[in-house]
C-alpha positions in Angstrom: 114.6 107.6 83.0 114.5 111.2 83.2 112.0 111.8 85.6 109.5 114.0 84.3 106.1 112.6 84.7 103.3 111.8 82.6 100.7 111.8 84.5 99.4 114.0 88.0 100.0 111.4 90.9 100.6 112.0 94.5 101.3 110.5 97.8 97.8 110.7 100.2 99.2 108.7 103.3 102.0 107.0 104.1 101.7 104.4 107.5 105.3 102.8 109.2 105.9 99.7 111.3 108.7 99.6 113.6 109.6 96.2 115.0 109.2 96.0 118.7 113.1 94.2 119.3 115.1 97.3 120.1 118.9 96.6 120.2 120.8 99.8 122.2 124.1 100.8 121.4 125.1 99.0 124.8 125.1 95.4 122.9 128.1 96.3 120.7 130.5 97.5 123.4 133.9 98.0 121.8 132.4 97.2 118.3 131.1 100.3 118.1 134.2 103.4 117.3 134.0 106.2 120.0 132.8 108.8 117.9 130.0 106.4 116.2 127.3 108.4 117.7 128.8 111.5 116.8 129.2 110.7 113.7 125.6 109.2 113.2 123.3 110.0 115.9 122.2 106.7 116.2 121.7 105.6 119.9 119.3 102.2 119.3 117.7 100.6 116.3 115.0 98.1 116.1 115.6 94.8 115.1 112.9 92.0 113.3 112.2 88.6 114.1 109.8 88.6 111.2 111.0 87.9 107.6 110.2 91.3 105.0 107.5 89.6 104.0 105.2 90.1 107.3 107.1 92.8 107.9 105.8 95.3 104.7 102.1 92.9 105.7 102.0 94.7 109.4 102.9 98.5 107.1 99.8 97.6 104.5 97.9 96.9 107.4 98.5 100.1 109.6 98.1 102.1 106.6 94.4 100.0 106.6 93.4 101.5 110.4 95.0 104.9 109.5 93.0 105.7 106.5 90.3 103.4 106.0 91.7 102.4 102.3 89.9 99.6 100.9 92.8 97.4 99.3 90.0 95.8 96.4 90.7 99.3 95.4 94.6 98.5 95.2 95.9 98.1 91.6 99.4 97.5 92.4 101.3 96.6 94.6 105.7 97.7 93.9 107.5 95.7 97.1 110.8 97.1 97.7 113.6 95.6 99.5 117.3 96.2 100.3 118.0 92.9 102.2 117.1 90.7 99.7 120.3 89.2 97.9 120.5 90.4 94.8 119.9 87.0 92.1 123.4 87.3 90.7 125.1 87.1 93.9 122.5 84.4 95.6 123.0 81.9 92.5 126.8 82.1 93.5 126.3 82.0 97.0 123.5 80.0 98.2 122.2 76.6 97.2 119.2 76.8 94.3 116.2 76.6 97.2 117.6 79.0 99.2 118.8 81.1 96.1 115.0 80.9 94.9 113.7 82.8 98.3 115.6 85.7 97.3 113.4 86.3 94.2 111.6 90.1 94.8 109.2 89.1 91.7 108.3 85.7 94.6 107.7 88.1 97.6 105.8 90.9 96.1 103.4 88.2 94.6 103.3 86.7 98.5 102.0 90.1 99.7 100.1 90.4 97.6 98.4 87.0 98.5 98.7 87.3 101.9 97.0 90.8 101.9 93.8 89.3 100.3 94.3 91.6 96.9 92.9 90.8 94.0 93.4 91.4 90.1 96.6 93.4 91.3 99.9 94.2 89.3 103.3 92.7 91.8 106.3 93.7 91.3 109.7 94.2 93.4 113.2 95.7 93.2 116.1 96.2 95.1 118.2 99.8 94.6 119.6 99.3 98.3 119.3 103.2 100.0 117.6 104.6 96.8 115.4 102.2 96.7 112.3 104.2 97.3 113.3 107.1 94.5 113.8 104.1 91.9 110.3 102.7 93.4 108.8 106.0 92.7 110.0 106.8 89.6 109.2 103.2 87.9 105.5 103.9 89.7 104.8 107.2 88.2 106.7 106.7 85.0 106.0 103.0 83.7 103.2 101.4 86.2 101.1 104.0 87.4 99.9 106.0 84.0 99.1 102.1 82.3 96.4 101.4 85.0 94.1 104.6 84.4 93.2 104.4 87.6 90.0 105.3 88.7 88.8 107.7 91.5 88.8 105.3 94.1 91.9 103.3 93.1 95.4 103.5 94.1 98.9 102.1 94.3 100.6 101.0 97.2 105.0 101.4 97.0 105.9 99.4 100.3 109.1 98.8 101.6 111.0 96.3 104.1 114.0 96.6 105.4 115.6 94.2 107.3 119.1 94.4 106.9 119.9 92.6 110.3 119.8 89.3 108.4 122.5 89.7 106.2 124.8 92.4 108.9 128.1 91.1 110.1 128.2 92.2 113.8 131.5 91.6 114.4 132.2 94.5 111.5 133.2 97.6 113.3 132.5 99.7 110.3 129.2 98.3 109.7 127.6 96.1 113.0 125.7 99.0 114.2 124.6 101.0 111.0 121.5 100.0 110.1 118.2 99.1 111.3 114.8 97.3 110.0 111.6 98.9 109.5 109.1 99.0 106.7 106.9 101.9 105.2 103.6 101.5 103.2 103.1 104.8 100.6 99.4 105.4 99.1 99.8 106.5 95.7 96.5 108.0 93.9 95.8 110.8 90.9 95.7 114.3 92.3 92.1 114.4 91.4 90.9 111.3 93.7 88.4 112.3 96.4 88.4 109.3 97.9 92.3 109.3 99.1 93.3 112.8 98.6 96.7 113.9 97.7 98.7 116.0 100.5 101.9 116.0 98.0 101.9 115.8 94.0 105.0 114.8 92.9 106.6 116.6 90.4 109.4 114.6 89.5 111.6 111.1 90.5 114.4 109.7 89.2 117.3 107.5 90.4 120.3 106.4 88.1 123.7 104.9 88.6 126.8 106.6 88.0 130.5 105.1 87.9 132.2 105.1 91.0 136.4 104.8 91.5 136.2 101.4 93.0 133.1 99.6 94.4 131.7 100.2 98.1 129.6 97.2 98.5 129.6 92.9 98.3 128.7 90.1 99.8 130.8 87.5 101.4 130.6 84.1 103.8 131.8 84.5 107.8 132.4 82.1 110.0 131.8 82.6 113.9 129.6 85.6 113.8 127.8 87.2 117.2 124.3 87.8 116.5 121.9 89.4 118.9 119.1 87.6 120.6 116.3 89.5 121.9 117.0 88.6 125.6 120.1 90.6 125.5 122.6 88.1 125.1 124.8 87.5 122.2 124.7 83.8 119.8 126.8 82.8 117.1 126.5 81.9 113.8 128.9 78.9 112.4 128.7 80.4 109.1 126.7 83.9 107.9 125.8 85.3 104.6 126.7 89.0 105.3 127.5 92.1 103.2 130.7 94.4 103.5 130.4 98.2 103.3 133.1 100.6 102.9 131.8 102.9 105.1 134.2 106.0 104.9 134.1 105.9 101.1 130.3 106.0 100.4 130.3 108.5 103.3 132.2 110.3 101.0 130.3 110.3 98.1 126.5 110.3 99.5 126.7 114.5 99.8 128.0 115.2 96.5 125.4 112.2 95.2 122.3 113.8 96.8 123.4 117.6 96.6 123.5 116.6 92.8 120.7 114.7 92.7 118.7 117.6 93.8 120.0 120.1 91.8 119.1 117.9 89.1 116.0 117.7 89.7 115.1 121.5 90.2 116.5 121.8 86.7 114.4 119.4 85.3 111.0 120.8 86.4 112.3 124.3 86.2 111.7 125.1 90.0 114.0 127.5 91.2 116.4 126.7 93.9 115.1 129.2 96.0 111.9 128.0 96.3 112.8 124.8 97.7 111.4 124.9 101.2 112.7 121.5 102.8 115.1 118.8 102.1 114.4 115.7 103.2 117.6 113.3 102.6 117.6 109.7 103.2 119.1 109.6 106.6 122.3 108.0 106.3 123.7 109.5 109.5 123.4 112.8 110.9 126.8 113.8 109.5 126.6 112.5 105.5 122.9 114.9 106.2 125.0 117.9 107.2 127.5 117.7 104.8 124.8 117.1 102.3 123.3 120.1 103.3 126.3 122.2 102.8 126.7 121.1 99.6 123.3 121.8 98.6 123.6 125.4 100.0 126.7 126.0 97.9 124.3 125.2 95.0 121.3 128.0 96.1 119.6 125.5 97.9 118.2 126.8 101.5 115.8 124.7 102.2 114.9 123.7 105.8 117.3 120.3 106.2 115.5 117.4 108.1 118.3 115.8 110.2 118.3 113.4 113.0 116.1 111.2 112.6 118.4 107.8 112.8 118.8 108.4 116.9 116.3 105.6 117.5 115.8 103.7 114.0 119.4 103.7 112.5 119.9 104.0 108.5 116.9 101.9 107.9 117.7 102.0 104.0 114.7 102.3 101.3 112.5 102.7 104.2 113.9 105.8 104.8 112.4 108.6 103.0 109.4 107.6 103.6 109.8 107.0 107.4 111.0 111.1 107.2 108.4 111.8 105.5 106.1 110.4 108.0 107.8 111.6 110.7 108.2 115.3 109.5 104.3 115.2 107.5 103.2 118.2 109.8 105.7 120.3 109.3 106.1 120.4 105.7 104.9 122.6 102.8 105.8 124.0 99.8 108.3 122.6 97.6 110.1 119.2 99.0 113.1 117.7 97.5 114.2 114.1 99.3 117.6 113.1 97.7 119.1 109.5 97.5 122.4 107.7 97.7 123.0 104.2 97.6 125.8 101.6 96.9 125.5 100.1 93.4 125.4 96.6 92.5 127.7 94.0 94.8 131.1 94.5 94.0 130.5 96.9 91.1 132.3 100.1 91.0 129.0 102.1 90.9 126.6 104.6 92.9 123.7 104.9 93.0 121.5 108.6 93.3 117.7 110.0 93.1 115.6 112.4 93.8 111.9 113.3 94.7 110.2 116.3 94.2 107.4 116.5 95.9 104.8 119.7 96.0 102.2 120.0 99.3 98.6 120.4 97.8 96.3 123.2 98.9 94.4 120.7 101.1 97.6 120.1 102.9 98.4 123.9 103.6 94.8 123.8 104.9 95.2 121.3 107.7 98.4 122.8 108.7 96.8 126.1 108.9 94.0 124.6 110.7 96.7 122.3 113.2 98.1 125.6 113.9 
């Protein structure tokens, strides 16, 4: 995949939800290392009671109030999730009902039912943290120019993180990392009245690359503390949970996403000076500046977005979009949001992308009129 596009297709909205559980850095007492905020700028993160599923529902549904879509008009639906087990490791792991829950394929086609769509294309995948490049590139490469979508149609790219369901909180490197969230992304041609575009995008891509050793697996613990919402801390007898090594992906991420970028300006022929903003999956505040050095060493002076895990964590695939949502006022031009993920579970592999994404004229329009 190569990541020029065939077709003109761009994001018109994009609508969050943010579980209401919010777990402080208080909980994990000498979990967390001293310099953990330092290092990430997280300070809370929320935390679901509600399986993925419901989760990406309550997004679909926000991104309902927020623009009005009508989702008969929805012609696919791609559901992405990092907390699902991947199949290879759940048939291993898990007993065959349990391992048959973890099916993406399963839970797309439940939110899709449960949302009421009909005649609508379901699919799911699981990239981990570049989750949502993969998502976008499959969408405007493969999916999107095979529906010939109408005027009033669209696609929907929705993600659900909940990665407290598989975190071992009793990991100092990884107990307080991540967060759960979900994001719901309208995807419609450039030409569609009905949803208009406020960013084409010009190009996505994600690949995997050989790595030295692998970063990521999953393994059985006994005796793990888990959260409760009251405040207090349960146990698990036994816990399906992954292991991260933290310092080495937190090694690689800059160099990933710095590269990922710089491929992507070649591809399209944009010049690196005329990217405007970077808008990296937030890993942590520091992988973003050290991203952002990297990318400067490459021509790349973009305004950074940064900081934006203080009260949400790294809350994965749902990432980007959540920036994007969270930034959507502020940006114009030329926007490049860089990936980099783990690879498969205990594959010696990472993962990169990138989107390129290119405000339309009516979005320069509202912000002129904002201002």
């Amino acid at each position: 995949m190569d990541g020029m596009l065939d077709s003109h297709i761009g994001i018109s909205a994009i609508a969050t939800h943010e579980p209401p559980w919010v777990l402080r850095n208080e909980w994990f007492g000498d979990t967390i290392p001293r310099k953990f905020v330092h290092h990430t700028g997280i300070e809370s993160r929320p935390i679901s009671q509600e399986d993925e599923v419901t989760m990406a529902a309550r997004a679909v549904r926000n991104l309902q109030r927020e623009t009005g879509c009508d989702l008969n008009d929805c012609r696919a639906v791609l559901f992405v999730s990092p907390s699902f087990v991947p199949l290879t490791v759940a048939r291993k792991l898990l007993d065959p009902q349990r391992a048959e829950q973890e099916r993406l394929r399963r839970a797309a086609r439940q939110l899709v039912r449960r949302l009421g769509i009909p005649d609508c294309r379901a699919e799911g995948l699981n990239w981990f943290c570049s989750g949502y490049s993969r998502a976008m590139a499959l969408a405007c490469r493969r999916i999107l120019p095979r529906l010939s979508l109408h005027d009033d149609q669209f696609m929907l790219i929705v993600t659900s993180s909940r990665i407290s369901r598989i975190t071992d909180y009793s990991c100092k490197q990884t107990a307080a990392l991540f967060g759960d969230l979900a994001t719901a992304t309208l995807l419609a041609p450039t030409s569609s009245r009905r949803h208009p575009v406020h960013f084409e995008v010009l190009h996505a891509d994600a690949e995997k690359q050989r790595a030295d050793k692998p970063f990521f697996d999953f393994h059985w613990r006994q005796h793990v503390p888990v959260p409760d919402a009251a405040g207090g801390t349960g146990h698990a007898d036994e816990r399906l949970v992954f292991s991260l090594d933290g310092m080495g992906i937190a090694d690689v991420a800059p160099r990933a996403m710095s590269s990922a970028v710089d491929k992507a300006v070649k591809a399209t022929g944009t010049k690196a000076a005329d990217v405007r903003f970077v808008v990296p999956h937030q890993a942590g505040s520091g992988i973003v500046r050290f991203t952002g050095m990297k990318l400067e060493s490459l021509g790349i002076h973009g305004e950074l977005i940064n900081g934006l895990t203080q009260t949400v964590g790294n809350i994965s695939s749902s990432s980007i979009p959540f920036a994007l949502k969270q930034t959507w006022h502020r940006l114009s031009g030329i926007v490049a949001c860089p990936t980099a993920a783990v690879g498969s579970p205990g594959v010696a592999e990472v993962s990169q992308g990138c989107i390129l994404l290119r405000s339309t004229p009516l979005h320069e329009h509202g912000k002129q009129a904002a201002a």
